[in-house]
C-alpha positions in Angstrom: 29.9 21.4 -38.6 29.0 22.6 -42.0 30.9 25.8 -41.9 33.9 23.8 -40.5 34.0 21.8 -43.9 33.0 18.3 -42.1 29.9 17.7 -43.3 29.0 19.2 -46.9 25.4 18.0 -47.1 22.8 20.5 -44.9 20.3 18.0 -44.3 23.0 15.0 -43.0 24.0 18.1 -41.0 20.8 18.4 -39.5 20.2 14.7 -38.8 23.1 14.6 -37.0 22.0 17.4 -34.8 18.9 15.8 -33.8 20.6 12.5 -33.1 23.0 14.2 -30.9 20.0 16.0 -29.4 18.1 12.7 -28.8 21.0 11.3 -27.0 21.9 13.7 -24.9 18.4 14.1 -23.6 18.2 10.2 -23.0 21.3 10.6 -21.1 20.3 13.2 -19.1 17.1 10.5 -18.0 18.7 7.9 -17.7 20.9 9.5 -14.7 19.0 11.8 -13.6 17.6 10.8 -9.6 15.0 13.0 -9.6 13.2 11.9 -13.2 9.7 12.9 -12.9 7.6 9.8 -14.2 4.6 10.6 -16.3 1.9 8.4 -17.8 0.8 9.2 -21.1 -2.7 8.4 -20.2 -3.2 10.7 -16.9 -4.2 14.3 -18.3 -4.1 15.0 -14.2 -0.7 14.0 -13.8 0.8 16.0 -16.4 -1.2 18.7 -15.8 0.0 19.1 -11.8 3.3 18.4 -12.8 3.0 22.1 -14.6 1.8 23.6 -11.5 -2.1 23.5 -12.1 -2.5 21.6 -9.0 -1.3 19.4 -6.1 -2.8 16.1 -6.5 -0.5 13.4 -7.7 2.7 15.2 -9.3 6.5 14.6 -8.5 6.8 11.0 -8.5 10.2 10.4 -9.6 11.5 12.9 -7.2 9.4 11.4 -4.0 11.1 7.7 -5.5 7.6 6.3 -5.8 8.3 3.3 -8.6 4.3 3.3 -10.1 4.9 5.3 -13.6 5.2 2.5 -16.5 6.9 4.3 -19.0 10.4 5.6 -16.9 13.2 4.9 -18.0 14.1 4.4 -14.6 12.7 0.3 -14.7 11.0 0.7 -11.5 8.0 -1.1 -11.8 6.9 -2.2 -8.9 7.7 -1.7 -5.2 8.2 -5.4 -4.2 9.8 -7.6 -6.5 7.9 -11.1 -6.9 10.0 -14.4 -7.3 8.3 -14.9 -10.9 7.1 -11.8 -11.5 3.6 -12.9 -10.8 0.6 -10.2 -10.0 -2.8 -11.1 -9.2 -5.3 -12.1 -11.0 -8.2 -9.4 -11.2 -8.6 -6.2 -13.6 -9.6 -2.7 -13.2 -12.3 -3.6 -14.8 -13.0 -6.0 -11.9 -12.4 -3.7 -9.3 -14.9 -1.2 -11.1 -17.7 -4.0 -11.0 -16.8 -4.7 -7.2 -17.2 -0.7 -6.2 -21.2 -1.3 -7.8 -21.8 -4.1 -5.8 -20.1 -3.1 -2.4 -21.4 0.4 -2.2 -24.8 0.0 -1.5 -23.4 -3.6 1.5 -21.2 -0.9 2.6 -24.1 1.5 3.3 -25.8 -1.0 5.4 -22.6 -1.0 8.1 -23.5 -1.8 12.0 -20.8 0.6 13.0 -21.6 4.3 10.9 -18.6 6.0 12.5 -15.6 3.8 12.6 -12.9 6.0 13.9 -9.7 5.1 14.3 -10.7 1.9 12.2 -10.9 0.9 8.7 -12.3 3.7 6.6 -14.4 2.9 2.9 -11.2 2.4 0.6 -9.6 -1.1 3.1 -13.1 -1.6 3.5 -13.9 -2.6 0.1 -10.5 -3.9 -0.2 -10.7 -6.5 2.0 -14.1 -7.9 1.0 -12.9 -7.7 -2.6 -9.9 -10.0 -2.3 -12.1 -12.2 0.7 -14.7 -12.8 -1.9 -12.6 -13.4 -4.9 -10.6 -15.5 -2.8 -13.1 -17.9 -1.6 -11.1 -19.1 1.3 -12.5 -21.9 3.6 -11.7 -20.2 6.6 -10.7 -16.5 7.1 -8.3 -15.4 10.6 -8.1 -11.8 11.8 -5.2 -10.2 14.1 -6.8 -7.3 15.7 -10.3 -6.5 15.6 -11.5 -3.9 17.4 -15.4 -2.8 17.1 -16.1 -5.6 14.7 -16.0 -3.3 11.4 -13.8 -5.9 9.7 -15.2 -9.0 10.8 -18.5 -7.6 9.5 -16.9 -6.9 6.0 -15.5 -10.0 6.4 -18.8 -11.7 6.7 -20.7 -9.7 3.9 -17.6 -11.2 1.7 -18.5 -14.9 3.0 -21.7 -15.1 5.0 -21.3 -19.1 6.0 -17.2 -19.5 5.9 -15.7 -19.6 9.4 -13.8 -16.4 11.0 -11.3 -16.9 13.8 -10.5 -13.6 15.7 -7.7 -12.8 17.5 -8.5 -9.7 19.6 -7.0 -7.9 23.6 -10.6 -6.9 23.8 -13.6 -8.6 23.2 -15.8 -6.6 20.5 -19.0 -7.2 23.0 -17.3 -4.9 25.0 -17.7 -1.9 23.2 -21.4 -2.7 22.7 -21.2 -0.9 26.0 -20.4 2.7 24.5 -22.3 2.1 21.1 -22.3 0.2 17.6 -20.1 -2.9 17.4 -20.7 -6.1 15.7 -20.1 -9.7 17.0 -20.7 -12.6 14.5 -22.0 -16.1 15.6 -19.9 -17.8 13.1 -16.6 -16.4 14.4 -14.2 -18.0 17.1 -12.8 -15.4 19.3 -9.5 -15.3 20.7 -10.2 -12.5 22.8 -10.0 -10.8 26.7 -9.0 -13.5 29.2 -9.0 -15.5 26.0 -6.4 -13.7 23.9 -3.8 -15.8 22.3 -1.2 -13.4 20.3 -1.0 -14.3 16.7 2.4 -16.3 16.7 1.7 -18.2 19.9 -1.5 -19.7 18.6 -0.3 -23.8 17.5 -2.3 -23.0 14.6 -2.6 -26.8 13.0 -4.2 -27.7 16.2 -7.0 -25.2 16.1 -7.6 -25.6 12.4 -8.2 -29.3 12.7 -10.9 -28.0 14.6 -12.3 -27.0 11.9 -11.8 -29.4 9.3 -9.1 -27.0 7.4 -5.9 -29.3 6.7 -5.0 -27.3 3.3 -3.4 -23.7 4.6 -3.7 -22.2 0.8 -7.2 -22.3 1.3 -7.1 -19.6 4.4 -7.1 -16.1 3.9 -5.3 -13.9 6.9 -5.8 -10.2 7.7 -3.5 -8.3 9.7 -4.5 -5.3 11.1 -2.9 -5.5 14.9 0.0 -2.5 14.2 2.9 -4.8 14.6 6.2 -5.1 12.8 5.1 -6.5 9.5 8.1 -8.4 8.8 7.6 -10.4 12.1 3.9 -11.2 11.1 5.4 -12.0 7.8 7.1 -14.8 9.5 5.1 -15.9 11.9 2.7 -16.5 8.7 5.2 -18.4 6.6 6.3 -20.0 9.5 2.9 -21.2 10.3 2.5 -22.6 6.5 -0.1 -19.5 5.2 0.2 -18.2 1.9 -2.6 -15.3 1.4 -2.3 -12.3 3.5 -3.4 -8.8 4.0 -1.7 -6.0 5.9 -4.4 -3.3 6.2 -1.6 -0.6 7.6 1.2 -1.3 5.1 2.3 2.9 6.5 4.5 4.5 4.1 8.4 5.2 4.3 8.6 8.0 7.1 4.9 7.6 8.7 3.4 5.2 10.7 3.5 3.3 14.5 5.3 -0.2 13.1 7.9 -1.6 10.6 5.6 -1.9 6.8 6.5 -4.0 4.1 6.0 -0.8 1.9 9.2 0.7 4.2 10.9 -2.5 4.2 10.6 -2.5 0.3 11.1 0.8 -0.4 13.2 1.0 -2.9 16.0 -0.5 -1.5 17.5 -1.6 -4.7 18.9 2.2 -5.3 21.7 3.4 -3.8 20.3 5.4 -1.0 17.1 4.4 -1.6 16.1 7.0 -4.2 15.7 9.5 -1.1 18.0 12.3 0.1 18.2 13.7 3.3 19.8 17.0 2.3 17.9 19.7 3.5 18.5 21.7 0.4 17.5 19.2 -2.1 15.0 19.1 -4.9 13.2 16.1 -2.6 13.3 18.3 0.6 11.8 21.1 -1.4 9.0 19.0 -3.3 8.4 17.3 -0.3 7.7 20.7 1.9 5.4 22.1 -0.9 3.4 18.7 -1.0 3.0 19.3 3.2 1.0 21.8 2.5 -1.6 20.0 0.5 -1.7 16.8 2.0 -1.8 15.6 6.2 0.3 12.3 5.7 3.1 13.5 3.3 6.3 13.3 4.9 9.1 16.3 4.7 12.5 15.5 4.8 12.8 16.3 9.1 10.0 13.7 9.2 11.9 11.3 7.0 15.3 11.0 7.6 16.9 10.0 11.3 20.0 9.4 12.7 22.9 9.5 10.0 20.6 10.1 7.2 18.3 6.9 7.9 15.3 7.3 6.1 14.1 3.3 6.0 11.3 2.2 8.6 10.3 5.2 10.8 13.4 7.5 11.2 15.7 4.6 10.7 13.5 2.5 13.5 11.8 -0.8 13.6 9.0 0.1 15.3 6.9 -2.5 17.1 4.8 -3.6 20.2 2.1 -1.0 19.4 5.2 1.8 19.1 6.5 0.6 22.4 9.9 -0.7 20.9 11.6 1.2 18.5 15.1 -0.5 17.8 17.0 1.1 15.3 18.4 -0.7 12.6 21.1 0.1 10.1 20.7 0.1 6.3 22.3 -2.9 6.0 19.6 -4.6 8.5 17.2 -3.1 6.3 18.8 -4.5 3.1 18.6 -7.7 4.3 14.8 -7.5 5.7 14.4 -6.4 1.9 15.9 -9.0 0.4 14.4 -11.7 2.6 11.1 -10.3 1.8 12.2 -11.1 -1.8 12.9 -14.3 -1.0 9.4 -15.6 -0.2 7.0 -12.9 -2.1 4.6 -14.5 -4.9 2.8 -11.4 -5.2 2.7 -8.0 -3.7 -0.1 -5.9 -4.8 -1.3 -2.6 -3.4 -5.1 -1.8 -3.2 -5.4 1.6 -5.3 -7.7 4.1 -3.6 -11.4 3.9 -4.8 -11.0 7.3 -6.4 -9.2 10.6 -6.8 -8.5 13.2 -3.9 -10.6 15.8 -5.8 -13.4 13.3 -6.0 -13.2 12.4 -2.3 -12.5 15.4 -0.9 -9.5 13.3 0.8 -6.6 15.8 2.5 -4.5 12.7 4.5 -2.5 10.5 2.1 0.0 11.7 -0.5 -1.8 10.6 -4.2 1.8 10.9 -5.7 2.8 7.8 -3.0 0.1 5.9 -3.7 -1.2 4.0 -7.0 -3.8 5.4 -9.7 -7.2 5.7 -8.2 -9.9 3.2 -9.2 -11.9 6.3 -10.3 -9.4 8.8 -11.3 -9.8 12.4 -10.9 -11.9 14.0 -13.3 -14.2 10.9 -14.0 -17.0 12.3 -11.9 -19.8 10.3 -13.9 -18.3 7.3 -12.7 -17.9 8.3 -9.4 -21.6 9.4 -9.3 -23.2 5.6 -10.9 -20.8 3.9 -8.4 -22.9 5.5 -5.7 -19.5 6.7 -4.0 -21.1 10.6 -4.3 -23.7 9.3 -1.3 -21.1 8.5 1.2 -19.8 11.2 3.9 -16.3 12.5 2.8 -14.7 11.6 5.9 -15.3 7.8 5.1 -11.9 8.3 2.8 -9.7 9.5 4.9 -8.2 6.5 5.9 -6.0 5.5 3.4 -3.0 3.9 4.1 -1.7 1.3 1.3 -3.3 -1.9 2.6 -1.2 -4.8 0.5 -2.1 -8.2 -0.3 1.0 -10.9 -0.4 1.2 -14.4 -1.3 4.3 -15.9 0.1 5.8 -19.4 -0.3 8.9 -20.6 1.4 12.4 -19.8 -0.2 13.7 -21.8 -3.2 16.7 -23.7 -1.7 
């Protein structure tokens, strides 16, 4: 510009360079799909993000909407009616891993396979006991492992179970845990979760004020039918302990019904040759549960619930649905949400030794990689490995009806 005669002063020239500069890199974020969000407190992140590692790099490109400080505004998965979010800190989660550690050493049922692992664990009796509900109610209970962590939460509030098989039962085979203060619903007695005239059997129990009850799903059923079942019912604090990611999973999630439905596409592509399909096949190599694109996209492209399926009945139904279906679920789910808040794991993968969940679709560890100190006063160096393997996004929802 200075040789061409327009601009006669060198350092007007050179400001006008770096503005130019400055805008076309903004541009170039602002439409770029596959912006890689970064934190500019997480050495970890930006270090895997130069190849150093795999642990929790390539968000932007896998559309996961945690990173505060896109340009992308994505800045939460599930958008609340007010914008509301719960009440506890970090620094409260912290203080609950002290105190829950050493309860959670003293667990009836040592191996809990194929039930909740140490990260819902702690979860659950986090939110129970901050809670304080006056009576707690349980879809799906298995062993006993959550009505136990239930009870450490509250030891004299009520529990009400709802259950195909009677816990006792698998006293049988080994550990299982059966409280005195719990009303079953369970074996000849089983009464499925929305057939249960729930004001009847709460007068029962003195409850007439459905805030006050806290509800825990985890029965592997479409999510968006338990969500309205629940609302339907007149409940308002919920946890869904298998909230499964977009592409994984035996049931329709909220996380898959919330996905990111707000972008065209979703913020997902289902070409093969793609800089998702490629990130996505390097992170299957470091991690059990990611998902590559084969695994993620269905039918015409669908990538929402499972393959473009709303899974249900314990994977028995699988009815596909069409993007537009799936808009709507999302917006619905809108509609009604207070809060939506995802329980972080209790630490980083190369604390825990975890190989299952993807860290880049999940939110920043409570412990985050590299804080080993921390890991090792919380007492979370004394528990077996394979205690944090289960990992799968529980969520906690307060709902209200829709604004009319």
């Amino acid at each position: 510009m200075s040789r061409l005669g327009l601009v006669k002063s060198p350092c007007l020239c050179l400001s006008l360079c770096l503005l130019l500069s400055v805008f076309i890199l903004f541009s170039l974020m602002l439409n770029s799909r596959s912006f890689v969000c970064l934190s500019s407190y997480d050495p970890i992140s930006r270090a895997s993000f130069f190849g150093l590692d795999g642990l929790d790099s390539d968000f932007g490109s896998l559309g996961v909407p945690w990173c505060k400080f896109c340009f992308l505004v994505l800045d939460r998965i599930c958008r609340s009616k007010q914008g509301k979010t719960v009440e506890w800190t970090s620094k409260d989660l912290v203080k609950g891993l002290e105190e829950f550690v050493p309860i959670y050493e003293t667990r009836p049922i040592k191996n809990n396979m194929h039930g909740m692992g140490f990260d819902h664990s702690f979860g659950l009796w986090f939110i129970a006991q901050w809670l304080k509900p006056d009576i707690m109610i349980e879809s799906g209970a298995f062993k006993g492992h959550s009505t136990w962590v239930m009870r450490q939460a509250m030891p004299d509030t009520p529990i009400i179970s709802l259950t195909p098989r009677h816990p006792e039962k698998y006293l049988k085979k080994g550990p299982a845990y059966v409280d005195e203060n719990c009303t079953y619903f369970a074996g000849k007695d089983f009464v499925d979760f929305g057939s249960v005239d729930w004001e009847r059997v709460l007068k029962k129990h003195g409850i007439s004020d459905f805030s006050k009850v806290l509800v825990f799903f985890d029965d592997h059923q479409n999510e968006l039918k338990r969500l309205k079942q629940a609302l339907k019912a007149g409940f308002n604090h919920l946890i869904f302990e298998d909230n499964y990611d977009t592409g994984t999973g035996d049931h329709y999630s909220l996380r898959q019904i919330c996905d990111q439905f707000y972008i065209r596409g979703g913020g997902h592509s289902c070409f093969k040759d793609s800089d998702e399909a490629r990130i996505r096949s390097k992170r299957k190599k470091f991690w059990e549960k990611a998902v590559d694109i084969d695994e993620l996209c269905g039918p015409h492209e669908a990538w929402w619930g499972v393959r473009g399926e709303m899974r249900d009945n314990f994977n028995h139904n699988n009815t596909p649905i069409s993007y537009g279906e799936h808009f709507q679920n999302s917006r619905f789910v809108e509609s009604i949400l207070e809060v939506y808040w995802e329980l972080p794991p209790a630490a980083g993968p190369s604390l825990t030794h975890q190989t299952r969940y993807d860290p880049a679709r999940a939110p920043t560890p409570i412990v985050e990689d590299g804080r080993y100190r921390m890991f090792k006063q919380l007492g979370l160096d004394r528990l077996e490995r394979s205690v944090f393997n289960g990992y799968t996004q529980m969520v906690y929802l307060q709902i209200s009806k829709p604004e009319t």
